[in-house]
N, C-alpha and C positions, 0 to 999 in steps of 0.2 A: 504494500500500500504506500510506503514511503517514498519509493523509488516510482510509482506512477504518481505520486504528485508532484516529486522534484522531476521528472522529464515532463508533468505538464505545466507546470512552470517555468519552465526553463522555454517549453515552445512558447507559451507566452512573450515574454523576454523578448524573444526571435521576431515575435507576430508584431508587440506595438514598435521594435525597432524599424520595423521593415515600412509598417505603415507609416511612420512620424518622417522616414525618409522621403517617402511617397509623396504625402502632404508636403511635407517642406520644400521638394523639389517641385512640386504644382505649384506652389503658391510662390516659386521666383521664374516660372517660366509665363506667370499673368505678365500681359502689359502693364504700362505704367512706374514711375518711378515712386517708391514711398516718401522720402526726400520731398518730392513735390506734393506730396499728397499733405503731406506735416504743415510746408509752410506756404504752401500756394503757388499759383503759377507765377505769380509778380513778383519772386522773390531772388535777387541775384545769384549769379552762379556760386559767387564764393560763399556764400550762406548755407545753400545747397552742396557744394563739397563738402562743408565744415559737418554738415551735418550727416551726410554719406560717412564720413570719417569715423565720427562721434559715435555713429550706430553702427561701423564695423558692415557696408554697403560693398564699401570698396573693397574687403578683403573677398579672398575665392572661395567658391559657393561648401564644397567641405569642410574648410573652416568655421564659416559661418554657421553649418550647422552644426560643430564641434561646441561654438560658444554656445548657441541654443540650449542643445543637448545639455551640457554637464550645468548652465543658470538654469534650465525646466529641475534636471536631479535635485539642484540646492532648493528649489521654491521660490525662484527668482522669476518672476512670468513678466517684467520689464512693466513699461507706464505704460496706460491707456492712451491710446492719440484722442481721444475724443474727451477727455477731462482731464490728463496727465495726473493721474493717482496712480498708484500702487496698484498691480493686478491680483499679486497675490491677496492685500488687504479685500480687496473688493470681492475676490472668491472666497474668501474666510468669512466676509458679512452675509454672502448669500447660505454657507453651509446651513445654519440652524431651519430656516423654511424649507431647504430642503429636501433634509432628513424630517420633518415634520411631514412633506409631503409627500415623500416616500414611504412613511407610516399610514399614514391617513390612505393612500391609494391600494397598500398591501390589507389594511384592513377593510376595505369597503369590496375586495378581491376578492376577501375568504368572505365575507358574508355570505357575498353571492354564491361563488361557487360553491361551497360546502353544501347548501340548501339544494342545487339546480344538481348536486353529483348526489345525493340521499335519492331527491325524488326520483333522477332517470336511472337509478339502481332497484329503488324498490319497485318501480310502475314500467316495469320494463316492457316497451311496445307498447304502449299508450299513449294517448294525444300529450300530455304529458312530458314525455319522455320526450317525443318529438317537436315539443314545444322550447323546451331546457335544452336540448342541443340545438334547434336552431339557432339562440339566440345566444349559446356559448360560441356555435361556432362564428356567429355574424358578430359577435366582440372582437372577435380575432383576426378576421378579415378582414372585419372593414384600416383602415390607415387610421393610425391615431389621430392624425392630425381633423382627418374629416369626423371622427369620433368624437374629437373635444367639440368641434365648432357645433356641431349637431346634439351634446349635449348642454353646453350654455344657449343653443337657443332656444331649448326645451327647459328647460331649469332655472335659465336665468330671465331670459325672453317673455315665453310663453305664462311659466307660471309664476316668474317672479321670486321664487324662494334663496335663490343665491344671487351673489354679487357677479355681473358679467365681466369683469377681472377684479387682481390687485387678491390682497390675503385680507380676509375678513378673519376675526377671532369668533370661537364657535360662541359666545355668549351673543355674539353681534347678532347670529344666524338666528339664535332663539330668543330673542326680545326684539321682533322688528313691532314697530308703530304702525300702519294700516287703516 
């Protein structure tokens, strides 16, 4: 058992290296220069070197991803171009929602499932039964993304009981005014 987790770990290991290659080599064969994208197109050349320089542009592209690599290992994720803070800070403020809504989602998971795997076990071949896999398997299928939108506009839209974004606190959810 020990040795099939350390070689599936280790394929890990292999896998996000291979992909973080991937990605990094996509995202410097985009057009555009970041440089420009930082300080704009009205901004002199030598502003623009200083700042290729500054951000290690000009070195070559393995390097560049040598510096990536071993600052992503420390927790070093660099400043945001879009408010110059702290990436790492700004990923540390989002952790607690979350892992809130990582919980919240695994338990509204097993509600359901647990109840829809009793019934189509016990009423096996019944309307039923084929009612509870339909709609397990139409969970599944459909893309999450058309899943969310399709239930805030049922939820939040339609009948109103949630908030159509943002994190409401569950006290919020059971003392609405009406």
């Amino acid at each position: 058992m020990f040795y099939f987790l350390l070689r599936r770990f280790s394929l890990m290991v292999v896998v996000l290296l291979l992909v973080s290659i991937i990605i990094f080599s996509l995202l410097n064969i985009l057009p555009g220069d970041p440089a420009m994208l930082i300080l704009g197109q009205e901004s002199s050349p030598e502003a623009l070197e200083a700042l290729r320089e500054k951000m290690g542009l000009n070195d070559p592209l393995p390097v560049q991803y040598l510096h990536w690599l071993t600052d992503s290992l420390q927790g070093n994720f660099g400043q945001s171009l879009r408010d110059n803070n702290d990436v790492t800070a700004i990923l540390l403020k989002k952790v607690p929602i979350t892992i809130q809504l990582a919980f919240m989602s695994f338990a509204i998971a097993v509600l359901i499932a647990v109840p829809a795997a009793i019934i189509s076990a016990t009423r096996k071949g019944t309307s039923l039964d084929y009612l509870s896999t339909f709609f397990s398997l139409s969970g599944v299928s459909f893309p999450p993304f058309w899943l969310g939108i399709l239930l805030i506009l049922i939820f939040s839209v339609g009948l109103g009981w949630l908030p159509p974004s943002g994190l409401a606190s569950c006290s919020s959810l059971f003392s609405r005014s009406d």
